[in-house]
MARGU-797259 format. One record per atom (N, C-alpha, C): x, y, z. Coordinates in steps of 0.2 Angstrom, whole numbers, padded with zeros to 4 digits, always signed. Example, Ala and Ser with C-alpha at 12.3 -4.5 7.8 and 13.67 -1.06 7.14 Angstrom:
residues 2
+0066-0028+0039+0062-0022+0039+0066-0016+0039+0064-0011+0035+0068-0005+0036+0064+0000+0039
***
This chain:
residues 442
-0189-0426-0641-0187-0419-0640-0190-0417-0633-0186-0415-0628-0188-0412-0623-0192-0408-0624-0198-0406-0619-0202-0403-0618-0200-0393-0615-0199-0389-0617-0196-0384-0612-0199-0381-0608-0197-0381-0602-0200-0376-0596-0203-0371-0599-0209-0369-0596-0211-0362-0596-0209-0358-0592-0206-0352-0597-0202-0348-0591-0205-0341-0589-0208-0337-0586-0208-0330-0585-0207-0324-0586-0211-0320-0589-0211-0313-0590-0214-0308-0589-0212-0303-0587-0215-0298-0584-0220-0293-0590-0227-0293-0591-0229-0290-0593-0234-0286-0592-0236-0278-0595-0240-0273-0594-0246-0274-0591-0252-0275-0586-0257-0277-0585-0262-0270-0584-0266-0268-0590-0269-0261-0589-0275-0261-0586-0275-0258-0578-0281-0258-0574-0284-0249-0573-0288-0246-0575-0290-0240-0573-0285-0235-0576-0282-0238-0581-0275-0233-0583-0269-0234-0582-0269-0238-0577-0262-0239-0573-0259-0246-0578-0251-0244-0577-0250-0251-0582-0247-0254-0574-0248-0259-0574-0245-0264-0567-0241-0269-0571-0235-0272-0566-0231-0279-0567-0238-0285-0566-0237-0290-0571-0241-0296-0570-0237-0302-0572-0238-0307-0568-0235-0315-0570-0238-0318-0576-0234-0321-0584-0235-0321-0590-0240-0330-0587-0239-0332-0593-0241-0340-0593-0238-0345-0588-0233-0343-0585-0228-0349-0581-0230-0346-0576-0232-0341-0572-0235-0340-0565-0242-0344-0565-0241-0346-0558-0248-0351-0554-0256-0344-0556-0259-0352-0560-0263-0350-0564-0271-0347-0558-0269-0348-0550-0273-0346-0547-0270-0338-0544-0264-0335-0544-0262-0331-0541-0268-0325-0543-0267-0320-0537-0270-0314-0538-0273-0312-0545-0266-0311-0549-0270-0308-0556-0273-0313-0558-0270-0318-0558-0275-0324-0563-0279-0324-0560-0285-0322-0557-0292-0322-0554-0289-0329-0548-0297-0332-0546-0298-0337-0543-0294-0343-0545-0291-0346-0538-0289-0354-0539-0292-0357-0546-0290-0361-0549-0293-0366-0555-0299-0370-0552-0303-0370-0557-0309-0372-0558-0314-0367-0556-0314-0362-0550-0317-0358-0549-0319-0350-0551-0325-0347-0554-0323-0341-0555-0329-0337-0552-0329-0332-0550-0332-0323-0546-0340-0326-0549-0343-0326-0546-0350-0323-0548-0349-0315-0548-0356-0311-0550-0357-0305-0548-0357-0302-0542-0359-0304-0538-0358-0302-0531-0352-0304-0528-0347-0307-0530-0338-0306-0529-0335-0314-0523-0346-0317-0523-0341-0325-0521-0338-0329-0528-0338-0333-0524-0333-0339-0530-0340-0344-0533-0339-0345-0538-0342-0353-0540-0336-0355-0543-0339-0364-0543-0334-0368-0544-0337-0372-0551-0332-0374-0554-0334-0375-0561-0331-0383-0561-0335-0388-0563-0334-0396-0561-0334-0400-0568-0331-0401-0572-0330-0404-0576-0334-0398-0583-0332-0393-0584-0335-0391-0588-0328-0389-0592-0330-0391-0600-0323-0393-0605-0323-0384-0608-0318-0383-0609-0315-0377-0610-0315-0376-0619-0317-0372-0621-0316-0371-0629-0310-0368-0631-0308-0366-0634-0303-0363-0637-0305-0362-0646-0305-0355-0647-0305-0353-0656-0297-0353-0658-0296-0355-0664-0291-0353-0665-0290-0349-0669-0288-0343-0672-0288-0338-0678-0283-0338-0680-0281-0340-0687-0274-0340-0689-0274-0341-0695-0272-0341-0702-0273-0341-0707-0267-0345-0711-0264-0351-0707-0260-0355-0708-0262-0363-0709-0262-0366-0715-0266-0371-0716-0264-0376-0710-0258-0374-0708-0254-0383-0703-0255-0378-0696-0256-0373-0694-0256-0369-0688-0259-0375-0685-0264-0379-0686-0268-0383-0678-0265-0384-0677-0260-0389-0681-0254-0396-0678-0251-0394-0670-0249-0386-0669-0248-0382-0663-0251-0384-0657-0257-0386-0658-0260-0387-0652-0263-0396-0652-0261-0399-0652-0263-0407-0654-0265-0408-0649-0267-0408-0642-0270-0410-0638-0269-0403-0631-0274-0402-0631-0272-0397-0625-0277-0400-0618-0275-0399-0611-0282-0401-0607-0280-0395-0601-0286-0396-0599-0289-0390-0594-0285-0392-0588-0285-0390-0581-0281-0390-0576-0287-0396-0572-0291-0398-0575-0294-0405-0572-0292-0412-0576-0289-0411-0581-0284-0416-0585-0292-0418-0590-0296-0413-0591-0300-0415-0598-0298-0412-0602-0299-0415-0609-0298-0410-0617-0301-0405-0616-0297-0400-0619-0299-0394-0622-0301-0394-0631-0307-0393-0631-0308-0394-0637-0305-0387-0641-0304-0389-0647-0299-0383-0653-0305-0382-0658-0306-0376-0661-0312-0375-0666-0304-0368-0671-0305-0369-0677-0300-0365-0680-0304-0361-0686-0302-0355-0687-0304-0351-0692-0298-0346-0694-0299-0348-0701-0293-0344-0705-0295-0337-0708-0302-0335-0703-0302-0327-0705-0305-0326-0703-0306-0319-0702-0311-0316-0696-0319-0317-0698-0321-0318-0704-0327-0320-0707-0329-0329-0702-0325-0333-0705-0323-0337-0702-0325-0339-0693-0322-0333-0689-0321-0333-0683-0330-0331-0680-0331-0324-0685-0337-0323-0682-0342-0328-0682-0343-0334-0685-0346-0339-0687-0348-0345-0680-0340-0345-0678-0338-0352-0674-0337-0349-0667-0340-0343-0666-0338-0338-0661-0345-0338-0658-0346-0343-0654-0353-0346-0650-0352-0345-0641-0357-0344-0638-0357-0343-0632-0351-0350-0627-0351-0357-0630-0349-0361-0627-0340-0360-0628-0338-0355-0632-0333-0353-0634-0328-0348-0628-0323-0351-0624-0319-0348-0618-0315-0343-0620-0311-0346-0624-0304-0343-0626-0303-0341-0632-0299-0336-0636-0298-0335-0642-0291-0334-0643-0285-0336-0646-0281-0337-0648-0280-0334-0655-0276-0329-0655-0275-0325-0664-0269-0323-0665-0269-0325-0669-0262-0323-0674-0262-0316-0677-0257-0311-0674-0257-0303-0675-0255-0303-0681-0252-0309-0684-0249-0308-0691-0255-0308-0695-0263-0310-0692-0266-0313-0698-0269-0304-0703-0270-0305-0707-0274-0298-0711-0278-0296-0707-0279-0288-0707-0284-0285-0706-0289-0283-0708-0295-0283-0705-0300-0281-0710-0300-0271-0714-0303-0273-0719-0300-0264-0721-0303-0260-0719-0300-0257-0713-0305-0249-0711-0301-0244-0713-0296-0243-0719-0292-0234-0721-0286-0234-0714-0285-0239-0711-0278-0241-0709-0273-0243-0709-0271-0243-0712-0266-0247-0716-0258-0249-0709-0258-0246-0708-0252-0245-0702-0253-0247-0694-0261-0248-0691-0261-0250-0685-0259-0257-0686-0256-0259-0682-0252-0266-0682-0257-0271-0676-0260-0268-0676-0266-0272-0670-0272-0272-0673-0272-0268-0678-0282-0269-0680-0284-0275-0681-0280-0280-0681-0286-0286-0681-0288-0287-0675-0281-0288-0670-0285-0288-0661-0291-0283-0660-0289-0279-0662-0294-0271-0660-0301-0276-0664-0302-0278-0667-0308-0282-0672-0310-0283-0668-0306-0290-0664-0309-0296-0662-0312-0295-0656-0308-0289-0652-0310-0287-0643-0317-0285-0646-0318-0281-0651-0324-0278-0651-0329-0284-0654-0328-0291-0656-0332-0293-0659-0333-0300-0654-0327-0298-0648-0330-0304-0643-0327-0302-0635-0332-0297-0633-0330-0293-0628-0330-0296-0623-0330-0302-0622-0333-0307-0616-0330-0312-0614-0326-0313-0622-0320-0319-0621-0312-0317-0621-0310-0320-0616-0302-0320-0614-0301-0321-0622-0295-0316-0623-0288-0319-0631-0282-0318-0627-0278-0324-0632-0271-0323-0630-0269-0321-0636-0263-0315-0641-0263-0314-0644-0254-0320-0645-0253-0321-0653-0249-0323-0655-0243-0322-0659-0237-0320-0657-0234-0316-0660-0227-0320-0663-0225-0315-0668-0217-0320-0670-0212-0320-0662-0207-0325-0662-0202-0326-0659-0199-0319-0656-0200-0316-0651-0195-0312-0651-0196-0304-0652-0205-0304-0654-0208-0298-0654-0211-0297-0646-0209-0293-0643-0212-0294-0635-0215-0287-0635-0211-0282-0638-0214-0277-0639-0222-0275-0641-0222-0279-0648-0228-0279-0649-0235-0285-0646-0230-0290-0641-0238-0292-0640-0237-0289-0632-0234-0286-0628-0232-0281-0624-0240-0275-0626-0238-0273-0633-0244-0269-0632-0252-0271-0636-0251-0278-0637-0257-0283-0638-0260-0283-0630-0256-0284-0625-0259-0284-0616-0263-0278-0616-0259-0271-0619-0260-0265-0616-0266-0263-0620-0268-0265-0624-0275-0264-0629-0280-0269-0626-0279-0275-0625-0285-0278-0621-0283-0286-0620-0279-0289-0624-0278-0297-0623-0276-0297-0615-0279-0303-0615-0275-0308-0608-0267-0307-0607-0265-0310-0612-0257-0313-0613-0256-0312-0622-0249-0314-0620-0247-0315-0628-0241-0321-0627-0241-0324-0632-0235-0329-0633-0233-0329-0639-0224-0332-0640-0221-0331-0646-0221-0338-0649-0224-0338-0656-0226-0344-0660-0221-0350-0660-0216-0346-0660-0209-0350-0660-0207-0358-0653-0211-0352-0648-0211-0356-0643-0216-0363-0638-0221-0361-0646-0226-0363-0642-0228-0372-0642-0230-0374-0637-0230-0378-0633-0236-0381-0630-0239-0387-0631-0244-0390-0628-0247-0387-0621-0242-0389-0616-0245-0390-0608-0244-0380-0608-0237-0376-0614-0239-0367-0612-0245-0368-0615-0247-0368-0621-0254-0366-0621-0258-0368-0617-0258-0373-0615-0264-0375-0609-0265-0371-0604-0260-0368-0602-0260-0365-0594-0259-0360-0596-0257-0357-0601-0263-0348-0605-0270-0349-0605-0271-0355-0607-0279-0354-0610-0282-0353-0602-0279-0356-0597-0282-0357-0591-0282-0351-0588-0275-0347-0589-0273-0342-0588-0277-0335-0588-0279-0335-0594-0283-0331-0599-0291-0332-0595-0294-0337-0595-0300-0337-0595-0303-0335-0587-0297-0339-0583-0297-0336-0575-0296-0328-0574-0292-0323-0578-0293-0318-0577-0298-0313-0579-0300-0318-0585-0304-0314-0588-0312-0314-0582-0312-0318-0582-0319-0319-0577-0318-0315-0571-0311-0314-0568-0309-0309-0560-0311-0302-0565-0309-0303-0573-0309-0294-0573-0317-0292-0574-0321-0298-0577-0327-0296-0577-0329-0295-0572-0330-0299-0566-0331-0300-0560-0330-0291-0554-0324-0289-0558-0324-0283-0552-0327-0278-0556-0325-0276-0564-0332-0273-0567-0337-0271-0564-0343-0278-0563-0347-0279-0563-0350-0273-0556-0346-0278-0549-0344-0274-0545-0341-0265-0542-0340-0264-0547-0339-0257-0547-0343-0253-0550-0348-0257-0556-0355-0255-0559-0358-0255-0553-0360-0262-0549-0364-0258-0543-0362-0254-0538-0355-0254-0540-0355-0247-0534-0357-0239-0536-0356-0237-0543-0358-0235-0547-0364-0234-0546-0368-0237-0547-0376-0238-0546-0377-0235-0537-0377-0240-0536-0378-0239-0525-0378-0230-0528-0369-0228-0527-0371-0217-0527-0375-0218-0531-0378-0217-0536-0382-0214-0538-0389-0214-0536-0390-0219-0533-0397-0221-0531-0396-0218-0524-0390-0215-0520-0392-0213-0516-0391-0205-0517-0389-0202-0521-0389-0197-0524-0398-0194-0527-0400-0199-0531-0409-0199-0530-0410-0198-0525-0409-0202-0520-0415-0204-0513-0412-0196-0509-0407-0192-0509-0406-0187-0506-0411-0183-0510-0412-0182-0517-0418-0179-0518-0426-0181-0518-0425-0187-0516-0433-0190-0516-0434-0186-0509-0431-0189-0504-0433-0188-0497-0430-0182-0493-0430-0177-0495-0428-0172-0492-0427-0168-0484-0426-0163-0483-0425-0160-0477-0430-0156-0476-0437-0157-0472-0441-0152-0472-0440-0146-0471-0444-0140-0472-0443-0133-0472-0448-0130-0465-0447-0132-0461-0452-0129-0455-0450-0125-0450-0445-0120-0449-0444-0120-0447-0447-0111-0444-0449-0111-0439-0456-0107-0436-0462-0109-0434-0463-0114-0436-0469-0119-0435-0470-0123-0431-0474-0123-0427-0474-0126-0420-0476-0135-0425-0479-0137-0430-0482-0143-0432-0476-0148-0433-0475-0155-0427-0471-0159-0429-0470-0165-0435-0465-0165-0435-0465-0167-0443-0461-0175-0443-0463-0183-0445-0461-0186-0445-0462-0191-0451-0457-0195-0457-0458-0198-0461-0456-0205-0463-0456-0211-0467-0454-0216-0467-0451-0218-0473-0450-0220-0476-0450-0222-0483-0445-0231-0484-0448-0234-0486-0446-0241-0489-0449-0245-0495-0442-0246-0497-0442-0246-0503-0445-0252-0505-0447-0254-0511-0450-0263-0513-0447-0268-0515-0447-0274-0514-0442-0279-0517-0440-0279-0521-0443-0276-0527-0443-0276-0536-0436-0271-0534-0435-0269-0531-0429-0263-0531-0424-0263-0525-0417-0262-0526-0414-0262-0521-0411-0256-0517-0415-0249-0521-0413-0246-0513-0419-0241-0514-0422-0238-0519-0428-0236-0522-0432-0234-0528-0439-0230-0527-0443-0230-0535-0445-0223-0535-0452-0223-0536-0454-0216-0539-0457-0212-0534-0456-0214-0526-0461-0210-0523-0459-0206-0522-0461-0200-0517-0458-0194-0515-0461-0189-0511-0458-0186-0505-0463-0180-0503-0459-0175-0501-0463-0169-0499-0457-0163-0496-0463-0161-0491-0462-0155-0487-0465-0151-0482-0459-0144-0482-0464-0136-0483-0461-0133-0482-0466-0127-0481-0463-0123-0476-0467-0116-0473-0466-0109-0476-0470-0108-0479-0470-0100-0482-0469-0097-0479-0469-0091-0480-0467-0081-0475-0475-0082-0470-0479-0084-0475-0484-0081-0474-0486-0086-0466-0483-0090-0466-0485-0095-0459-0488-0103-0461-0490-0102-0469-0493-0109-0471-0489-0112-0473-0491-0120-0468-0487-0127-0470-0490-0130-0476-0484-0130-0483-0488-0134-0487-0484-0142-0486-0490-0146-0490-0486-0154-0487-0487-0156-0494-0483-0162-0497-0486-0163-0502-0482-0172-0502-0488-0178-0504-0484-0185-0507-0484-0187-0514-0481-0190-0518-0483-0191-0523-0478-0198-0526-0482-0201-0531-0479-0207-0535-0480-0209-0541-0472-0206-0544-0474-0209-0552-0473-0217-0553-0480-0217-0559-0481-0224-0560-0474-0226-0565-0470-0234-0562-0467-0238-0566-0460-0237-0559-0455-0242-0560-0450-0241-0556-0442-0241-0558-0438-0238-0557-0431-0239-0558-0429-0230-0559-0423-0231-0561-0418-0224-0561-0424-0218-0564-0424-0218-0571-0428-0214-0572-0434-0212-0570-0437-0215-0568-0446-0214-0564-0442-0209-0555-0435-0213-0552-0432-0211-0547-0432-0203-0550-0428-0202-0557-0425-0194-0556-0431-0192-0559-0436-0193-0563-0443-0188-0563-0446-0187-0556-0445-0194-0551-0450-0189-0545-0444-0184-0542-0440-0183-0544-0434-0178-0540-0434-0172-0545-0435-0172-0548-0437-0163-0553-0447-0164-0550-0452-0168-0552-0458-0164-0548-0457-0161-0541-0453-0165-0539-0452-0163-0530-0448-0156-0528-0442-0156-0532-0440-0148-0533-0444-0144-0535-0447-0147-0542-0452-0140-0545-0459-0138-0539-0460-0144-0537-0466-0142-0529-0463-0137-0524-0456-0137-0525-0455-0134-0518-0454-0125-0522-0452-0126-0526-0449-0118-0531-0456-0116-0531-0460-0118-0536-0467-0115-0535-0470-0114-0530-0471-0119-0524-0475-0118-0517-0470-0111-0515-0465-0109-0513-0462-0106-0512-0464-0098-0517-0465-0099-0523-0466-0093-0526-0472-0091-0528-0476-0094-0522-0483-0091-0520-0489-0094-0523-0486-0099-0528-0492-0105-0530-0496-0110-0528-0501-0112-0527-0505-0118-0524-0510-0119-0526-0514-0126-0525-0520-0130-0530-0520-0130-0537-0524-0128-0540-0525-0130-0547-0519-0126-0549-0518-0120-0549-0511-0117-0554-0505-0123-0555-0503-0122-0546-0498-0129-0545-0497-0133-0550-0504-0136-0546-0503-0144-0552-0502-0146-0559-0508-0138-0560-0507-0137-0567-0498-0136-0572-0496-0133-0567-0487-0130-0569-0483-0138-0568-0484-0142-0563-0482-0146-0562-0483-0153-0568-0490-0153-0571-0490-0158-0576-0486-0156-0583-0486-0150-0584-0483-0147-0589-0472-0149-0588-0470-0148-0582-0466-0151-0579-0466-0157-0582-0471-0162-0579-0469-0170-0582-0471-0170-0590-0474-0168-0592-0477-0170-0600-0468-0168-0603-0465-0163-0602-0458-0162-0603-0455-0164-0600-0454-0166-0596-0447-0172-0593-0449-0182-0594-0455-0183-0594-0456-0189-0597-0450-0192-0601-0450-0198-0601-0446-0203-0605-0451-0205-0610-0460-0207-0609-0465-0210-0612-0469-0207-0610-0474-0204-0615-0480-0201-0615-0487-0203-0610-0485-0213-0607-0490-0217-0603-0487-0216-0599-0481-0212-0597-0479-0210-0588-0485-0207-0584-0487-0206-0580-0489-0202-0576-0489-0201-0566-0491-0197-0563-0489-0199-0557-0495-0195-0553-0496-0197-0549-0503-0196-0542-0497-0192-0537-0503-0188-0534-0501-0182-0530-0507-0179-0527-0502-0178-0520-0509-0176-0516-0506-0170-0512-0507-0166-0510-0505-0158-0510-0509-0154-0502-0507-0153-0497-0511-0150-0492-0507-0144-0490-0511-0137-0491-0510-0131-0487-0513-0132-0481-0508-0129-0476-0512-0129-0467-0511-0122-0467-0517-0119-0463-0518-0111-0461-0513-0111-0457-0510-0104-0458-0505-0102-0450-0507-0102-0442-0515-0103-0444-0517-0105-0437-0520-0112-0435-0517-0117-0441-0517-0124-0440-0522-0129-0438-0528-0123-0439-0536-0127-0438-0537-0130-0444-0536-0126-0452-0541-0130-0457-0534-0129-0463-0537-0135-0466-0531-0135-0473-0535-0136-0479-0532-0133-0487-0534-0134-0493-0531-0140-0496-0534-0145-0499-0533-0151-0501-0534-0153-0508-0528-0155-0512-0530-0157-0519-0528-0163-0520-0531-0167-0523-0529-0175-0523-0528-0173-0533-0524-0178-0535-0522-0180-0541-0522-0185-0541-0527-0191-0540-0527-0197-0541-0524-0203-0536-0523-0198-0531-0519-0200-0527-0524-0202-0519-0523-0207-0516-0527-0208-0510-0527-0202-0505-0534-0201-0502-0533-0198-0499-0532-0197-0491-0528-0192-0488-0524-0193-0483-0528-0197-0476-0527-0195-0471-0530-0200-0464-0529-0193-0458-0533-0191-0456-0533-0187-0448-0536-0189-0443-0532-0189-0438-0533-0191-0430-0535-0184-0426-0541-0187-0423-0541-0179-0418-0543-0185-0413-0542-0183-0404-0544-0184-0399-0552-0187-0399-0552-0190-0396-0557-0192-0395-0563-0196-0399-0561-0194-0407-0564-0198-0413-0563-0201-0416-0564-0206-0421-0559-0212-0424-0557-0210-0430-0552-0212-0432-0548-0208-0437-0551-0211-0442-0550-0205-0448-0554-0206-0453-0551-0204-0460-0554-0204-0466-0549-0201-0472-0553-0196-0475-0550-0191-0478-0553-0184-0477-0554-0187-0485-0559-0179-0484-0564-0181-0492-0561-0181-0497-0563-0186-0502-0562-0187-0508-0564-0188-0516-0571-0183-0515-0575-0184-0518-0574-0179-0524-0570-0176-0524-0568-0171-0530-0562-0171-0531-0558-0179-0531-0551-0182-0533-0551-0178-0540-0544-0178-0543-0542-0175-0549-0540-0180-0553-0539-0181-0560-0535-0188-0561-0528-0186-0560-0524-0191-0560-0517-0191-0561-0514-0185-0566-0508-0183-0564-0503-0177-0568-0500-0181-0574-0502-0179-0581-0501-0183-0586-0505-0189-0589-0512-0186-0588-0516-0192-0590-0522-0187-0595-0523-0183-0594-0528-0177-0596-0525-0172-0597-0524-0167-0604-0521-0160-0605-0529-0156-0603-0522-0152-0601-0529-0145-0598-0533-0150-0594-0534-0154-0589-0539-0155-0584-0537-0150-0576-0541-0152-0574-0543-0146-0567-0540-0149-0559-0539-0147-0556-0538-0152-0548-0544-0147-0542-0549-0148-0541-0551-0142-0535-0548-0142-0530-0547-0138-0526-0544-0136-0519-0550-0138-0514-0550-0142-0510-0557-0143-0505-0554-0141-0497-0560-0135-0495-0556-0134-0488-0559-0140-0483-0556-0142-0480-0555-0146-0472-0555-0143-0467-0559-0144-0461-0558-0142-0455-0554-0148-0452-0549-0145-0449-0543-0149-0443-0545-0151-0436-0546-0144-0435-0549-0143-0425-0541-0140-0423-0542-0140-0417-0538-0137-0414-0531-0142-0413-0532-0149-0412-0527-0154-0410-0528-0160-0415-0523-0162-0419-0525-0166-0422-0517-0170-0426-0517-0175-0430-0513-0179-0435-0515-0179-0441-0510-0178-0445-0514-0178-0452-0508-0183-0455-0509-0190-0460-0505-0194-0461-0508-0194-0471-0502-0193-0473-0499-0194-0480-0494-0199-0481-0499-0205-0486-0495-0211-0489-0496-0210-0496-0494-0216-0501-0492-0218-0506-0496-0225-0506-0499-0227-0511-0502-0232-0511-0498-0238-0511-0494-0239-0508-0489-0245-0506-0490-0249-0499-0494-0242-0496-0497-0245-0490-0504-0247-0490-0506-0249-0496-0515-0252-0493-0515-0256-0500-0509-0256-0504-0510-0261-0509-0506-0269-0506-0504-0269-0502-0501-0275-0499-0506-0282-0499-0503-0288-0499-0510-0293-0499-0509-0295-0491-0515-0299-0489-0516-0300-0482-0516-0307-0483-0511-0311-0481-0508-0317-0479-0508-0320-0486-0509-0324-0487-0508-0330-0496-0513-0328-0500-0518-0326-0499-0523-0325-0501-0522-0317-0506-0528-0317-0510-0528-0310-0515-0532-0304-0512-0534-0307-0505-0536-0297-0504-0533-0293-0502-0531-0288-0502-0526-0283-0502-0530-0278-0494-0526-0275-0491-0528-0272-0486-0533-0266-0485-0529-0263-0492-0535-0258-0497-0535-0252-0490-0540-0245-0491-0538-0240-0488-0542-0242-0479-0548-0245-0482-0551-0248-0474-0548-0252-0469-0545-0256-0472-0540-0259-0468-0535-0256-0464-0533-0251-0468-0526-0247-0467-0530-0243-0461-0536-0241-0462-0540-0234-0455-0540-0239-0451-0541-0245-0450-0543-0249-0446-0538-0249-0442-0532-0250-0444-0524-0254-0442-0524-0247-0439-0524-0242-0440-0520-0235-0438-0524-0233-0432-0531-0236-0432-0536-0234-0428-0535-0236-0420-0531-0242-0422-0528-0249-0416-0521-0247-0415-0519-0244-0418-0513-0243-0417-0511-0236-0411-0517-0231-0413-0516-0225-0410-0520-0227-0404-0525-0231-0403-0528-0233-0397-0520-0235-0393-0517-0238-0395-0512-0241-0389-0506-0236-0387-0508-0228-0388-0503-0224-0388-0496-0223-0394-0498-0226-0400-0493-0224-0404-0492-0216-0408-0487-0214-0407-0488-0206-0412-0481-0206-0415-0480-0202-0419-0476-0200-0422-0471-0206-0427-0464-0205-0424-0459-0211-0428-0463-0217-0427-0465-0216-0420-0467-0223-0418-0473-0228-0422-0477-0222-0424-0482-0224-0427-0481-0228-0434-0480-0223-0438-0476-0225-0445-0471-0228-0444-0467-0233-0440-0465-0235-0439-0470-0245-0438-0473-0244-0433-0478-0249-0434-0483-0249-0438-0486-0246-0442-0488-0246-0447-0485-0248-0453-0478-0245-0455-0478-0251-0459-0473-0256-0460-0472-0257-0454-0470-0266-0452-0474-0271-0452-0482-0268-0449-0488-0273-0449-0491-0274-0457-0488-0269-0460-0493-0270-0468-0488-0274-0469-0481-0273-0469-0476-0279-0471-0479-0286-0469-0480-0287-0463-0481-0292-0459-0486-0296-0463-0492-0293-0463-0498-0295-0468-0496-0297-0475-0492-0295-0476-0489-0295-0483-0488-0302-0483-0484-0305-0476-0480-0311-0478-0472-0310-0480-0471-0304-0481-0463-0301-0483-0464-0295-0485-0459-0294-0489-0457-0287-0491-0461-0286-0498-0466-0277-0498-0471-0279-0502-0468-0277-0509-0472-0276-0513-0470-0277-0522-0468-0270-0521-0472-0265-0519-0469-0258-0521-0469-0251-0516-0465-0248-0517-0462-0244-0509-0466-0241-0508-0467-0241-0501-0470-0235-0497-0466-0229-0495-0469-0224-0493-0469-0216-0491-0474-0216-0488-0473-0212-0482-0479-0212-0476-0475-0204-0474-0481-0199-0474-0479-0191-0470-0484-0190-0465-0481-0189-0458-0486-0186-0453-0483-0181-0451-0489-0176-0450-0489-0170-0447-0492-0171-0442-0491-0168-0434-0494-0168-0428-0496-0160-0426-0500-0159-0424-0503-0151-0421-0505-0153-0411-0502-0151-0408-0502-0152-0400-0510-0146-0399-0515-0146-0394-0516-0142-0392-0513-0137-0388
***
């Protein structure tokens, strides 16, 4: 008996809502919709790999003792077996329904499991998508029913063929069919999750790194921030600057511990709630105080907590009030002396590590002409070539000491600052830096 050609037809393909035309089992099993040429399928980043002799599975679900005879040899588009595993009930199925398993083939006719449906004519399919979200199905329908495996596509199958018709080399180039698209649908998925992701990480970082508020303020204002390997665009750090009625610049850096989206949207509620409060006439200890009670309530984990360091500057920009929350303390450069790190002898712990503890406010004298530089412990935990010692805060006074000798200020400075910790590093370091400089001219 002659073999029949596989012939062509036009069915539903539902992307985003949309029902689109798509080429059935007889169209070229590499065209567009069917994903990549054969053998090939998408990684997650949207190149190709190529797949070399790896054997295809096929489940079959059907509840007809003689149903395998259907498929008595099927091979992949490399001319190897495709191996058959069969189950005459979704008990069955769930069983044989293993990682190394491609394709699933099911009989619409077979029973449904009983959920008080009695009338959806797809509840088995609806089972099976939800009990193998990962694998290509082709559904199986009588001779003649187009309508209903028409909306077998429209729910989630690959394809559907009519039992009456079915055929060795059709089924082969379904299953091929089926497995190629399904990998392209996963593949774009995946890809529109990371673009998904990307906004939103940059919808954080617009509130991590904000637009300073200075304006009447003769103090120039310059910052950095780069993110850590562990992450791909950023983590918990964050600072702001903004200027009261009253003429005072407040500056503030800070880092919650741990990395990823959540620890990103907690530093972006403390950094709002820093700026509402500075703004409604609060600083040092009240602040901080209003500010852990913020985190102890927005936390995800009771072990969250975050360091923070906080500077008022007088309207006459000779001395500032400084509270450290476990946070390193800043760096100031005046003419003529070597730049040094302002005290830190009366540090606070961390916000969320201590109820009801205290942070003091210690006043500074600036001078007339000076730098005052605000990091994030990203820049002095770096290691210093192969070895385990880390560059640490001494380090860091050293580098900046040499750096400002060669006339570096501003962008420029932060700028070569922390390209040379990178450098030390070896690469790009474990966890992001933040750098804030404020400049005062004579």
């Amino acid at each position: 008996m002659p073999v029949p050609v596989p012939r062509q037809r036009a069915i539903p393909a539902v992307e985003g809502g949309q029902a689109q035309a798509a080429t059935a089992v007889g169209g070229p099993v590499g065209s567009p919709l069917g994903g990549p040429p054969k053998n090939e399928a998408p990684r997650k980043d949207g190149t190709v790999e190529k797949h070399h002799g790896t054997p295809l599975t096929l489940l079959v679900i059907e509840d007809d003792p003689g149903g395998s005879t259907l498929v008595p040899e099927l091979l992949d588009s490399a001319g190897n077996p495709i191996r058959v595993r069969t189950a005459r009930n979704l008990t069955e199925a769930e069983r044989l329904l293993t990682d190394d398993v491609h394709c699933i083939l099911l009989d619409l006719a077979l029973p449904a499991p009983a959920r008080g449906d009695d009338h959806d004519e797809l509840a088995v399919l609806k089972h099976v998508l939800q009990l193998a979200p990962r694998h290509a199905v082709l559904a199986l329908t009588a001779s003649g029913d187009a309508e209903r495996g028409t909306e077998a596509v429209r729910v989630g199958a690959q394809d559907y063929l009519f039992r009456d018709e079915l055929d060795s080399r059709l089924l082969s180039r379904a299953i091929r069919y089926a497995v190629e698209r399904k990998r392209s649908d996963t593949a774009e998925r995946r890809l529109a999750e990371g673009r998904v992701r990307a906004q939103e990480n940059r919808r954080l970082e617009r509130g991590l790194l904000p637009t300073p508020l200075l304006e009447g303020s003769a103090l120039r204002f310059a910052a950095r921030y780069r993110p850590g390997r562990s992450r791909a665009l950023l983590g918990g750090d964050f600072y702001d600057v903004v200027r009261t009625a009253d003429g005072t610049v407040h500056a503030m850096i800070g880092d919650v511990c741990g990395h990823g989206p959540d620890e990103a949207a907690l530093g972006v509620e403390l950094r709002i709630a820093w700026r509402a409060l500075t703004l409604a006439g609060l600083c040092g200890d009240e602040l901080l105080g209003t500010l852990q009670q913020v985190l102890e309530h927005e936390r995800a984990d009771d072990e969250i907590f975050a360091t923070l360091c906080t500077v008022d500057i007088a309207p006459d920009g000779r001395r500032a009030g400084l509270c450290l929350a476990g946070h390193p303390a800043p760096l100031v450069a005046r003419p003529g002396q070597p730049a040094q790190l302002l005290p830190y002898d009366n540090n606070g712990p961390a916000l969320g590590l201590l109820p009801g503890a205290r942070w003091p406010r210690m006043q500074v004298e600036l001078g007339r002409e000076w730098s005052l530089m605000l990091y994030t412990d990203g820049l002095i935990e770096g290691h210093i070539g192969a070895g385990r010692e880390r560059l640490g805060q001494d380090g860091m006074v050293e580098m900046v000491r040499r750096q400002l000798g060669e006339g570096l200020r501003g962008e420029a400075l932060l700028r070569a600052a922390v390209n040379e910790v990178r450098e030390l590093n070896g690469g790009e370091l474990a966890d992001d830096v933040a750098v804030v400089l404020l400049d005062r001219a004579a």
